[in-house]
C-alpha positions in Angstrom: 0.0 -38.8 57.2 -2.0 -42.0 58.2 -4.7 -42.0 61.2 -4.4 -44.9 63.6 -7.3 -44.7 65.7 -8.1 -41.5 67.0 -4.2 -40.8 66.4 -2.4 -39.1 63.4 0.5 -41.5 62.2 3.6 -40.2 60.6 4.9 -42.3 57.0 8.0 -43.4 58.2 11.1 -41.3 57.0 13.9 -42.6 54.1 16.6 -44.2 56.2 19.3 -42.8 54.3 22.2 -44.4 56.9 20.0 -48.0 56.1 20.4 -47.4 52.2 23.8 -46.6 52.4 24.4 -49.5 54.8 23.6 -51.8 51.7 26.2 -50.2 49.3 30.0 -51.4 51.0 32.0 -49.0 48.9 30.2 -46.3 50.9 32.1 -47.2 53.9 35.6 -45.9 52.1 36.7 -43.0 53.7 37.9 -40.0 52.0 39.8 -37.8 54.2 37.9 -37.1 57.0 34.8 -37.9 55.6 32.5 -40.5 54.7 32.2 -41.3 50.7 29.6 -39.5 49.1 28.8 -40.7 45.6 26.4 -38.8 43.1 27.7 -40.3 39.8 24.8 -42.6 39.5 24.1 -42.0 35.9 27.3 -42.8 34.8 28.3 -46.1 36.8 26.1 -47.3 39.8 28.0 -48.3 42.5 26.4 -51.7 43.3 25.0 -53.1 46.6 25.8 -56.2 48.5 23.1 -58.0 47.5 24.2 -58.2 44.1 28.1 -58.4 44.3 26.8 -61.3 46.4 25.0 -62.5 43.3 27.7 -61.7 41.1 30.1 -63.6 43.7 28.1 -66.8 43.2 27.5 -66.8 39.6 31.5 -67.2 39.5 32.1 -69.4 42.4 29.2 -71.9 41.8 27.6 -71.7 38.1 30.1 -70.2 35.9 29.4 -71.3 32.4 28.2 -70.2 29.0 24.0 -69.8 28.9 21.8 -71.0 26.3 24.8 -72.9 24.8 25.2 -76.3 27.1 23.7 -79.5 28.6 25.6 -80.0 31.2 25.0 -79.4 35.1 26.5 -75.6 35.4 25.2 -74.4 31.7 21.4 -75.3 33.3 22.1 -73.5 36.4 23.6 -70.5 34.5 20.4 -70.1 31.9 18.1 -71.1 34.4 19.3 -68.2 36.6 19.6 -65.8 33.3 16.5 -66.4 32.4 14.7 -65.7 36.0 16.9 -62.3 36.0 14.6 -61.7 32.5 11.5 -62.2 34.4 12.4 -60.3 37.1 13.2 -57.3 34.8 9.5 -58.1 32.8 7.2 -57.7 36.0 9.6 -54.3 37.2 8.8 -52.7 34.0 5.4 -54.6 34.1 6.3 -55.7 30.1 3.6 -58.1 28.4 5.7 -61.0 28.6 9.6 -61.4 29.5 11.0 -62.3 25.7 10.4 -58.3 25.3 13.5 -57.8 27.3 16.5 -57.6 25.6 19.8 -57.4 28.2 22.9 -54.8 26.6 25.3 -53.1 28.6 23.6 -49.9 28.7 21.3 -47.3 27.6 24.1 -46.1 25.3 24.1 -49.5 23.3 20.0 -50.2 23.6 20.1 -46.7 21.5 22.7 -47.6 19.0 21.4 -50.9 18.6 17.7 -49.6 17.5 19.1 -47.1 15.5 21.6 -49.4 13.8 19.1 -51.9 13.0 15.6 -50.2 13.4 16.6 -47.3 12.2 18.8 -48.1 8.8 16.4 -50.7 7.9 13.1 -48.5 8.2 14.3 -45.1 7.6 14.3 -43.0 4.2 14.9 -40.1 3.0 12.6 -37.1 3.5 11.5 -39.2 6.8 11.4 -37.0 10.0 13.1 -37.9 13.4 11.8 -36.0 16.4 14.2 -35.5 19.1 14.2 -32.9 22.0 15.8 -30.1 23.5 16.7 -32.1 26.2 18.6 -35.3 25.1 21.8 -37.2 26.2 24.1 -37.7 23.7 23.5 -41.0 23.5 20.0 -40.0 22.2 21.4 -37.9 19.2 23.8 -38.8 17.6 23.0 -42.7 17.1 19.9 -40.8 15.2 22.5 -38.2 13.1 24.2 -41.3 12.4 21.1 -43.4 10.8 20.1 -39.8 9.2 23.5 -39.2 7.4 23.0 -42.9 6.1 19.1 -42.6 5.3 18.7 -39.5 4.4 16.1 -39.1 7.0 15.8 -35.2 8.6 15.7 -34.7 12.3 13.8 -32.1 14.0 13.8 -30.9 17.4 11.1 -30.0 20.1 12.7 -27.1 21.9 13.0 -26.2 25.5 11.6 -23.2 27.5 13.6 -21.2 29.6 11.6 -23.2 32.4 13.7 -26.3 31.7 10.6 -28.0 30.3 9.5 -28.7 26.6 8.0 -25.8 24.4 4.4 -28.0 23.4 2.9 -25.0 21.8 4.4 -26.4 17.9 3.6 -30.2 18.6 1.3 -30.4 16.5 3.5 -29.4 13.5 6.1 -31.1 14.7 4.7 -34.7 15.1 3.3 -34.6 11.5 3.0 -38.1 9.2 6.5 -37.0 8.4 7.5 -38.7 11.4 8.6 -42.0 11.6 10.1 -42.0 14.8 9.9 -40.0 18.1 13.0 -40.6 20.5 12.5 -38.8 23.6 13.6 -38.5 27.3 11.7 -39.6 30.0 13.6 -37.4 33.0 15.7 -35.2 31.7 19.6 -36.3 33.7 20.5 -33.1 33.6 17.7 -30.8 34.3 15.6 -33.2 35.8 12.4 -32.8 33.7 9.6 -35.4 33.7 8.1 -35.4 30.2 4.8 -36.4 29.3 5.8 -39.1 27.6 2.0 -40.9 27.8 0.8 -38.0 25.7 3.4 -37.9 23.4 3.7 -41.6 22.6 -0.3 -41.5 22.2 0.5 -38.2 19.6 3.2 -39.9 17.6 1.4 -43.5 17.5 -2.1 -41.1 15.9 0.5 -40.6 13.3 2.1 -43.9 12.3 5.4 -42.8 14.5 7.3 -45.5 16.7 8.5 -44.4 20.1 11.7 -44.8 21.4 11.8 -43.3 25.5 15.2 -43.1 27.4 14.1 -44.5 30.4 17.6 -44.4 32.0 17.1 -41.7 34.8 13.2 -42.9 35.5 13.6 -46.2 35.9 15.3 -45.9 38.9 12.5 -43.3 40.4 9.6 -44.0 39.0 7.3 -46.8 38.9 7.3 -47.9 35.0 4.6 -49.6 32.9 5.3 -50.1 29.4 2.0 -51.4 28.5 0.2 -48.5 29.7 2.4 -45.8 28.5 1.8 -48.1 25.1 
């Protein structure tokens, strides 16, 4: 609540009808009903704005980036590389060359674990994963394990749906040379203290990798202050 005067002020309230308003495909009618669409994690349905941009890439600067002179190929990086700055101030990154674009979180994952991973990675080293992880956050790591030789471990879950700290400090031993974890949990919706645990694993030599799939789209993200 905010005072105006002698007056109590109410926040205003999420317009749900103007944030569907920006998403056509919401407009589809099923039946009876209006759409409703709660897939999100898996494909995003995409608002006007940027089938707009999308649109215009295709209609007015189609051409390869980063590989041409000529009129379009300028148009086409210079837009490419404003999207990368964009994406640097969101996640408040130290400069934008940190951000590399991939499909998805599915092949950010693979790719660190791929290269990271199989070039850094030997055997007796420890990988600490949670209770709590996608798929996508496993078995890339099983994969660069069985090729290593590395072990992973596991920070458990309570029956509360949130992780079971009372062993971390066993767990993120010097053992550990890499800490993949969470941020919000897409299926239970867990926030992890991932600031804590990054801090933990870095007082042990330990790199940090954090699925940030489910909170970047809710929560405000710093990567240079969660380090």
């Amino acid at each position: 609540m905010k005072k105006a005067g002698n007056r109590t002020k109410s926040a205003p309230a999420f317009d749900a009808a103007a944030v569907r308003g920006d998403f056509p495909i919401l407009d589809t009618q099923v039946g009876a009903h209006a759409l409703v669409y709660l897939d999100n994690a898996a494909t995003a349905q995409k608002p006007q704005a940027a089938i707009d941009a999308v649109s215009h890439y295709y209609a007015a600067t189609n051409a390869n980036i980063h590989r041409g002179v000529h009129y379009l190929s300028a148009e086409a990086t210079d837009a490419y590389d404003r999207a990368r700055i964009t994406v640097a101030k969101f996640i408040n990154a130290a400069e934008p060359r940190e951000c590399v674009f991939v499909r998805g979180t599915t092949e950010a994952i693979n790719l660190v674990a791929a290269s990271w991973g199989r070039a850094n990675l030997r055997k007796g080293d420890e990988i600490l994963l949670t209770g709590m992880e996608h798929h996508a956050n496993i078995v890339p790591w099983q994969m660069a394990a069985e090729a290593t030789g590395a072990v992973i471990k596991v920070i458990p879950v309570t029956d509360a749906g949130e992780l079971d700290l009372g062993q971390i400090d066993k767990l993120i031993n010097p053992r550990v040379k890499l800490l993949a974890i969470v941020h919000v949990s897409n299926s239970l919706g867990t926030i992890n203290p991932v600031r804590d645990l990054i801090k933990r694993a870095h007082a042990v030599g330990a790199v940090v990798l954090v699925d940030g799939a489910q909170s970047s789209a809710h929560l405000k993200i710093d990567v240079q202050s969660l380090d």
